[in-house]
Every structure is written in structure tokens, then in C-alpha cells.
C-alpha positions in Angstrom: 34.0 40.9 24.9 35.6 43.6 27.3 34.6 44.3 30.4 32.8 47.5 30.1 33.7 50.9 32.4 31.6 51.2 35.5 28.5 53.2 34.4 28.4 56.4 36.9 25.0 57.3 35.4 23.7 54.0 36.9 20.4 54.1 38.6 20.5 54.3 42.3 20.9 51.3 44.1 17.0 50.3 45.2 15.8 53.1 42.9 12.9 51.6 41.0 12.0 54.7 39.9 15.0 56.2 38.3 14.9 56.4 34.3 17.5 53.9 33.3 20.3 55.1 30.8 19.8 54.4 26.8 22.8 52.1 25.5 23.7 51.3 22.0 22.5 47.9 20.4 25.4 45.2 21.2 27.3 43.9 18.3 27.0 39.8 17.5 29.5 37.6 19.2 31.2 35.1 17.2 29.6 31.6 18.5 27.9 32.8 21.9 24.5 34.5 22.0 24.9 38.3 22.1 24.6 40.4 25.0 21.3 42.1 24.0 19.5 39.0 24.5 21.0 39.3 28.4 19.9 42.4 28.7 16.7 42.6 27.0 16.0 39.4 29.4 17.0 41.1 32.2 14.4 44.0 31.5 11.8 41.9 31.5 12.5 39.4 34.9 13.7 42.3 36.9 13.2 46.2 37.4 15.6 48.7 37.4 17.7 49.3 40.1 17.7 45.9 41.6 20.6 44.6 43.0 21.6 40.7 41.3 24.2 38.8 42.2 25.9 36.7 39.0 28.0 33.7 39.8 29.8 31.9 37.0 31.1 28.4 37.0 33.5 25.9 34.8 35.9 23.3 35.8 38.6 24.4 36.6 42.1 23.0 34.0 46.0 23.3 34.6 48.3 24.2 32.3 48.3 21.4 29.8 44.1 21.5 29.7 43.8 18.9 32.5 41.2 18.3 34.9 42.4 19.7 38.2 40.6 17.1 40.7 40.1 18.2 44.4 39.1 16.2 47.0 37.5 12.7 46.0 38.7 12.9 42.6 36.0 15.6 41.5 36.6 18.3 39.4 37.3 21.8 40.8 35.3 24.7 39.6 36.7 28.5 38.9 34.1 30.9 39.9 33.5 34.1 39.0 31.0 36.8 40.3 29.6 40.1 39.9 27.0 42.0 42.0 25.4 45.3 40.3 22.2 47.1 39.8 22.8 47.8 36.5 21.7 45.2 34.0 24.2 46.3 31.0 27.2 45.7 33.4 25.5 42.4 34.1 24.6 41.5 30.7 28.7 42.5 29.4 29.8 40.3 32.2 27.3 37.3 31.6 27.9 37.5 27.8 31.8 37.5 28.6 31.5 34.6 31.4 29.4 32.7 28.6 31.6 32.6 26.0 34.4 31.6 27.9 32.6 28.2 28.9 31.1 29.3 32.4 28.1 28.6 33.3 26.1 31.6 34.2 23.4 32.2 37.0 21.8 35.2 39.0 20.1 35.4 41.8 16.1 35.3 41.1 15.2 37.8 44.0 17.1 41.7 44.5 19.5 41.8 47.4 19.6 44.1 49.9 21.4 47.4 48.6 23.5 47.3 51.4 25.6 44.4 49.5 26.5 46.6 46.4 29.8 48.3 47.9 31.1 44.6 49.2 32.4 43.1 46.4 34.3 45.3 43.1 32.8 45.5 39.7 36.0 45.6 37.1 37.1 42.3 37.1 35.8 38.8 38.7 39.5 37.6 39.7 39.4 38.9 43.7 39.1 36.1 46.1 35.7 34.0 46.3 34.0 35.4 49.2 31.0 34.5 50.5 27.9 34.3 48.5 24.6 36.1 48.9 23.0 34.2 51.6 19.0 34.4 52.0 19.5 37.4 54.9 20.7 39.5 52.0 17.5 39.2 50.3 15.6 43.0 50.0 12.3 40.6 49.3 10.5 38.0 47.1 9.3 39.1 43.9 9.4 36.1 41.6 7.9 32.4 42.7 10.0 30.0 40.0 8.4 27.0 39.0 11.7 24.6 37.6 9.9 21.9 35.4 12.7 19.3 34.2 12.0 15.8 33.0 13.9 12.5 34.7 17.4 11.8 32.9 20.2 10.6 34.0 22.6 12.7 36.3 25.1 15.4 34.6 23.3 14.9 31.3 21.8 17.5 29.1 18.2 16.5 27.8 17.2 15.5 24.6 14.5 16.7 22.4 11.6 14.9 24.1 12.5 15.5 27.4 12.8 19.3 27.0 9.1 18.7 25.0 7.9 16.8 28.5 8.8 19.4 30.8 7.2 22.5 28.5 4.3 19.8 28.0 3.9 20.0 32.0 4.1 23.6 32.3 1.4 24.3 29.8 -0.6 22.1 32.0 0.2 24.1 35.0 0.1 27.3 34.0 -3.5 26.8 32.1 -4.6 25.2 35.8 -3.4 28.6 37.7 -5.0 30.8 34.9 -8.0 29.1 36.0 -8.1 30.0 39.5 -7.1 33.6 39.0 -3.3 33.7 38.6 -2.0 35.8 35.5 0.3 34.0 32.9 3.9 33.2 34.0 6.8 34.5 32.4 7.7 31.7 30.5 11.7 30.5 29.9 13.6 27.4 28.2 16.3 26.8 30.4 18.6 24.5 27.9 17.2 21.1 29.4 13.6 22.4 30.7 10.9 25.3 31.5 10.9 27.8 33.7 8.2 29.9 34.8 8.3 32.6 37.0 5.4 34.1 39.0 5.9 37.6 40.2 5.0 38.1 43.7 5.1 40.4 47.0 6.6 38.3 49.6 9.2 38.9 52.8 12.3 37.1 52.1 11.2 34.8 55.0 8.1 33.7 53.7 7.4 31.2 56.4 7.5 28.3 54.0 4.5 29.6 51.5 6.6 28.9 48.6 8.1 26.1 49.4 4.7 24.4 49.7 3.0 25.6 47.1 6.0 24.1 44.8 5.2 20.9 47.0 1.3 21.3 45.6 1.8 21.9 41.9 4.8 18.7 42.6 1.5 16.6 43.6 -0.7 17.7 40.8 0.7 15.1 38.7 2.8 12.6 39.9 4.4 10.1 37.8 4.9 11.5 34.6 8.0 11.7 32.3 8.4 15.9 34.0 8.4 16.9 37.1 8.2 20.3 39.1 11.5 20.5 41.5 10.9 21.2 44.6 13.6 22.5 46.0 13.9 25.7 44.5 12.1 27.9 47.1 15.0 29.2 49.0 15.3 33.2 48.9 18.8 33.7 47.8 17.8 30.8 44.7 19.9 31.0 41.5 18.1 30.4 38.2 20.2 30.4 35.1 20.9 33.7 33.0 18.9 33.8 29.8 20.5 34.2 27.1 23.6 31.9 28.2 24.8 28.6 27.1 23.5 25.6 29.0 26.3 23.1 29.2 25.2 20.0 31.5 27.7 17.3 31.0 29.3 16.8 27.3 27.5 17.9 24.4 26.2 14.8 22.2 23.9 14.7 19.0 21.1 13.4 21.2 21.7 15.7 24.1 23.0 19.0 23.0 24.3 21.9 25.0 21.3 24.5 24.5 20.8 28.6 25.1 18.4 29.5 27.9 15.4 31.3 25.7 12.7 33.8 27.5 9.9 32.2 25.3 6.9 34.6 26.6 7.0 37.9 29.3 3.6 36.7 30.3 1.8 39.0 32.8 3.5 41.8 34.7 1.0 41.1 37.2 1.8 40.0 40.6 0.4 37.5 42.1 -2.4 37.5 45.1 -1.0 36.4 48.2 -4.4 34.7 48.8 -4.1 32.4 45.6 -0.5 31.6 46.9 -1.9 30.4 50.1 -4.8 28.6 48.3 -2.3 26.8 46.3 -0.3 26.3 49.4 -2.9 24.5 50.8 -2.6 21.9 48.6 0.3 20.7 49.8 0.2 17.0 50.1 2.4 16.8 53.6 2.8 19.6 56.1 4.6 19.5 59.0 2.1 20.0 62.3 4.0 20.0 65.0 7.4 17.5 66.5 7.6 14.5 64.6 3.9 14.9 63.1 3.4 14.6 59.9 0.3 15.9 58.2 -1.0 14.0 54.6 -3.4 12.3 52.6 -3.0 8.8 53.6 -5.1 5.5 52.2 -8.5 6.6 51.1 -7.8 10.7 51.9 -7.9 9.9 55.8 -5.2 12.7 57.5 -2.7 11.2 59.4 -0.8 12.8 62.5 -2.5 16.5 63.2 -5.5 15.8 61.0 -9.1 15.1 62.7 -11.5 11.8 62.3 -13.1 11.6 59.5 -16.3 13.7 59.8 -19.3 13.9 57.0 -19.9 17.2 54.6 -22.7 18.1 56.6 -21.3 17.9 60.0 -18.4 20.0 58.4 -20.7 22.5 56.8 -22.5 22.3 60.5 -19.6 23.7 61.7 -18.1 26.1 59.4 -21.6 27.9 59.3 -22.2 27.9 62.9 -18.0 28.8 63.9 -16.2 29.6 60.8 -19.2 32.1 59.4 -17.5 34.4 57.6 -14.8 31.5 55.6 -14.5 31.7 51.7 -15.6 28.5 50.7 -15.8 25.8 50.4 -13.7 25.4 47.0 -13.4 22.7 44.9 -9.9 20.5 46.1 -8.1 17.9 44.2 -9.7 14.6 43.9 -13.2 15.5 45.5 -11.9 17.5 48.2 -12.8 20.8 49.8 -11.2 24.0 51.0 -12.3 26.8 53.1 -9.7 30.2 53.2 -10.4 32.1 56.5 -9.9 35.8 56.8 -8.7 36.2 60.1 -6.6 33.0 61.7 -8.6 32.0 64.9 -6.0 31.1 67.0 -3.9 35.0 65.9 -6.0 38.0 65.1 -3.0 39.6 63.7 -2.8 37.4 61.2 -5.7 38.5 59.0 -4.4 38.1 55.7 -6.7 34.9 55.0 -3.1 32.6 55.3 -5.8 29.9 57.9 -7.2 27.3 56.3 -9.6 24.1 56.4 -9.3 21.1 54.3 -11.2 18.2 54.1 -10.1 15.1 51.5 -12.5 13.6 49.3 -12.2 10.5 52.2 -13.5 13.1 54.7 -10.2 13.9 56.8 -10.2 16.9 57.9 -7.3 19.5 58.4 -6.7 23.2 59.4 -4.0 25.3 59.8 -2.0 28.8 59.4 1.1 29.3 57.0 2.5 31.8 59.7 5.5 30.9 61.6 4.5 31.4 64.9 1.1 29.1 64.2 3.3 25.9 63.5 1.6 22.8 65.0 -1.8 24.1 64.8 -4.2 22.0 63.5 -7.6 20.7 63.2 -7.9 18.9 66.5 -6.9 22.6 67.9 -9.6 23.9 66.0 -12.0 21.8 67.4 -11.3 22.4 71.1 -11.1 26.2 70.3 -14.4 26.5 69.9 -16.1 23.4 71.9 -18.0 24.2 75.0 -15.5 24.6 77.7 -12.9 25.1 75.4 -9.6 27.5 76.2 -11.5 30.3 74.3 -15.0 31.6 72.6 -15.0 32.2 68.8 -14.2 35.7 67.7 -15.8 37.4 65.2 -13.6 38.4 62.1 -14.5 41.8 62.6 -14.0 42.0 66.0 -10.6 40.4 65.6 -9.6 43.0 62.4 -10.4 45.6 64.9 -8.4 44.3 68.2 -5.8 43.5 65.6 -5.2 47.2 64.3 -5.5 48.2 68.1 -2.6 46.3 68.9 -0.3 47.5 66.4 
């Protein structure tokens, strides 16, 4: 395929708004999927005028179709990229870039459109600059849930394995349906599932995603699929549906496979509050300098976790402090979870991101996801509001209110 003419009747960079132009159908390619898939795809994972970066890869051969090894002996790759806000000039390039053996990516989050007029849109061949780094990020809009099953390394999957990981997302996605969340957009990626969550999140999320990946990781440990769980970086890559999927050589057993968009799911975003909930979950979070926060033997928390305390001497003191906390809620394995509205120790952060969490052992934890609440925990709870303590409780209401006098 050609590259295609820059379209000048492109929506506005950042222009969610603008009416996107009406192109013809694409015409079948000759052994790669066609275009139309890409951009069909593309209409449904992102909206118009949002900036994605592509970046295409293949090892890279000399003359005679050799290997050209770089340092260590390992293959080096040719890369190609494109940034645009205009999904047929991505889909043209991705269906191009397919067919010619790359593998093909884009960035899962829009960039900033400040990026659009750094790098040229006719052809890939200018020097590889750098890439879109997580600063470049406009926002979050999509939480991606990788679900692969164990094989060896630089394989594709086989049959079963690819059945294993969709198996596991089913599960997952039926558990989040159940506590509120709308349906995922649901992809094959070749050698897994993929499904993407959209959501309203700052690029710098303090770590929300990131542990509600580590949560759904814990939900079920030890089976043949697992959910990665190091995918929540802003400036993420997630291959192109509608592209070839070529992870090591193409067998009988383990085929080189098409990324499919299976099911658009919800256009629903997600509740910050149910991502925090989920969050929650986590099975370690980091409390402070070397502390370590987890379920340990029996549910006791270990480092910034309290004693062991009963469900009535909890409930004691959630009524009598905590008045106003949604909860408790049913946690994993007997567990229990309170969501607070306003975090005690920050009245500006009232968007219900504090927590308390007690194990089914009776280990007891509590915390903020905001950044500049790191370290709390329950032992800080605790002294908060004991007699003598560094301050009295504040009323949620009174704290909404100094909060929107300090803004």
C-alpha cells in the first residue's frame, strides 16, 4: 500500500468535537488484514482528534537477508514511526508497516497535541528520535488489562494458551461487572486478551493503575494465565488491531496470529471510586522507606499495618471516628473494606481515594492513593484521632468545606 497524502481536512489536533471526514472503503490486501479493520478499530479504542503515536519494529537484514547482530550477538531492529490525529493516516501506515513484516503498536493514551508538528507524516525513514515519553501524555483514558498465559520466551501461543488467557478475562471482567464497572472493550492480541477499561485519569495517576493491575494479578494466582502487571505506565504501547502478531517463528502449534477487537463493550468510563476500590486490593503497597505493606501468614499486615484488632473493636471505631465511611464491603477471602470520602490526614483530597482494610486474619490497614499521602497508614490513623493525638477528627463536611476555601 502507498503512503496516503496528508489529509488537510483532518480534525484539529485535540478536537474531540470536530466531524471527522467520510473516506472510501479500503480495498483487500493480498495476505495482510486490510486497512479498514485498522481503522474501524481505531474508531472504537480512541476518539477523534487524538493524537497516537505508531512505532513499528522487525529485525533488521543486510543485503544478502542476514541477521545484522548488534551488540551481544542480538538482532537489531528497524523502526519506524508515525504520530497523527487522524486515524486513516494511521490505519494506511499500520496496514503498510504490517505487511512488510513490522510489528505494529500505538500508544494506548492521546499525547499532548503539542507533539504533532515534531516528527513528519510522509514517510517513516527520518532518524529515530526520541519516543513519546509519559510527560507527553494529554491524559489517561483507557486502564488495559494484558491477560497472557506462561510459555516460553519469544514464542507465539498455542491454541490453549490463547483459550487460558480469554478463559481468565471472562473471569475478571464478569467480577468487575459485579461491583459496578461496565464491560471492557474486549481484544485478542495474537497470543492473549486484552481488555481495556476507559477511564478519566491525569497522566500521573499516583500509582492507581498500577495497583489495581497488582489486585486483579492476586485475584487468582497460579493458574495457567496471568494478568501482567507491568503495563500501567502512561506512555504504554498495546499492539494495533488488526496487525499481524509475529512472536518468534511461526510453527503449526504456535502460529503467527491477527490482533482481533472481539467486542466494543461499554463506552462507559469508569468511576474513579471503583478504581480505587479495586486499588485497594492490592496485595503489597509500599507505606513508607523500606516498609512493605501485605497479607502475610494468616492475613496479619506486615510493616505499616496495625495489630490485629476484632470486628467489633473495628466497627467501634469507624462509627465513633470514621462516621461517614462507605462500608464496610465485602474483601477477598473474608476481608473488609471501608472507602472514606474525605482523606483524614488531607482535606483536599476528597475524592474517596482513603481507605481502611482489614484481612479476614484481622490486620488492619489504611491509607491514601495520593502522592503526597505516601507512608500513611493505619498506625497513623490511630494516633490521629487518639486522645492527645497531633489532631481532632474532622468532620467530612467540615473538611469539603475548608477544602473549597482553600482552593
Amino acid at each position: 500500500m502507498t503512503t496516503p497524502p496528508p489529509n488537510n481536512n483532518a480534525p484539529a489536533p485535540g478536537d474531540a468535537g470536530a466531524e471527522e471526514p467520510v473516506y472510501p472503503d479500503f480495498g483487500p490486501h493480498a495476505s495482510e488484514p486490510v486497512a479498514q479493520h485498522v481503522y474501524d478499530a481505531l474508531g472504537l479504542e480512541t476518539e477523534t482528534g487524538e493524537i497516537r503515536e505508531l512505532r513499528c519494529f522487525r529485525p533488521l537484514h543486510d543485503e544478502n537477508g542476514e541477521l545484522v547482530l548488534g551488540a551481544g550477538g542480538r538482532p537489531q531492529t528497524e523502526k519506524w514511526r508515525w504520530r497523527a490525529a487522524d486515524r486513516y493516516q494511521l490505519a494506511c501506515h499500520a496496514d503498510e508497516a504490517s505487511a512488510l513484516g513490522f510489528q505494529v503498536y500505538r500508544t494506548l493514551n492521546p499525547l499532548q497535541p503539542e507533539v504533532l508538528p515534531n516528527l513528519p507524516l510522509d514517510r517513516p525513514d527520518q532518524p529515530w528520535g526520541p519516543s513519546a515519553s509519559a510527560n507527553d501524555v494529554l491524559r489517561r483514558t483507557h486502564l488495559f488489562v494484558d491477560v497472557e498465559a506462561e510459555r516460553p520466551s519469544g514464542t507465539s501461543a498455542t491454541d490453549e494458551e490463547v483459550d487460558a488467557a480469554r478463559d481468565l478475562l471472562d473471569v475478571l471482567a464478569v467480577e468487575l461487572r459485579a461491583a459496578g464497572w461496565p464491560w471492557p472493550l474486549r481484544r485478542s492480541s495474537g497470543n492473549g486478551c486484552h481488555g481495556l477499561y476507559r477511564v478519566d485519569l491525569p497522566a500521573d495517576d499516583g500509582g492507581l493503575v498500577e495497583r489495581a493491575l497488582a489486585a486483579l494479578a492476586a485475584r487468582h494466582p497460579g493458574g495457567p494465565a496471568k494478568v501482567d502487571t507491568t503495563v500501567a505506565d502512561a506512555n504504554r504501547l498495546i499492539r494495533l488491531a488488526g496487525t499481524v502478531n509475529r512472536k518468534g517463528e511461526a510453527t503449526a502449534e504456535r502460529p503467527h496470529r491477527l490482533c482481533t477487537l472481539n467486542d466494543p463493550g461499554d463506552a462507559v468510563v469508569v468511576r474513579t471510586p471503583l478504581i480505587a476500590g479495586l486499588a485497594a486490593e492490592a496485595p503489597t503497597v509500599v507505606a513508607g522507606a523500606g516498609q512493605t505493606v501485605g497479607r502475610g501468614a494468616g492475613g496479619a499486615v506486615r510493616g505499616g499495618g496495625g495489630r490485629p484488632r476484632t470486628r467489633a473493636a473495628l466497627d467501634r471505631f469507624m462509627a465513633t471516628f470514621l462516621p461517614d465511611a462507605d462500608g464496610p464491603r465485602p474483601y477477598r477471602d473474608g476481608g473488609r473494606l471501608w472507602v472514606l470520602p474525605v482523606c483524614p490526614w488531607n482535606p483536599l483530597h476528597d475524592d474517596r481515594a482513603a481507605f481502611v482494610l482489614q484481612f479476614a486474619g484481622g490486620g488492619v490497614h489504611a491509607g491514601c492513593h495520593h502522592n503526597g499521602c505516601s507512608g500513611r497508614g493505619w498506625r497513623d490513623l490511630e494516633r490521629l484521632f487518639a486522645p492527645g493525638g497531633p489532631s481532632a477528627p474532622v468532620p467530612p463536611s467540615v473538611a469539603r468545606a475548608n477544602a473549597r476555601n482553600r482552593r
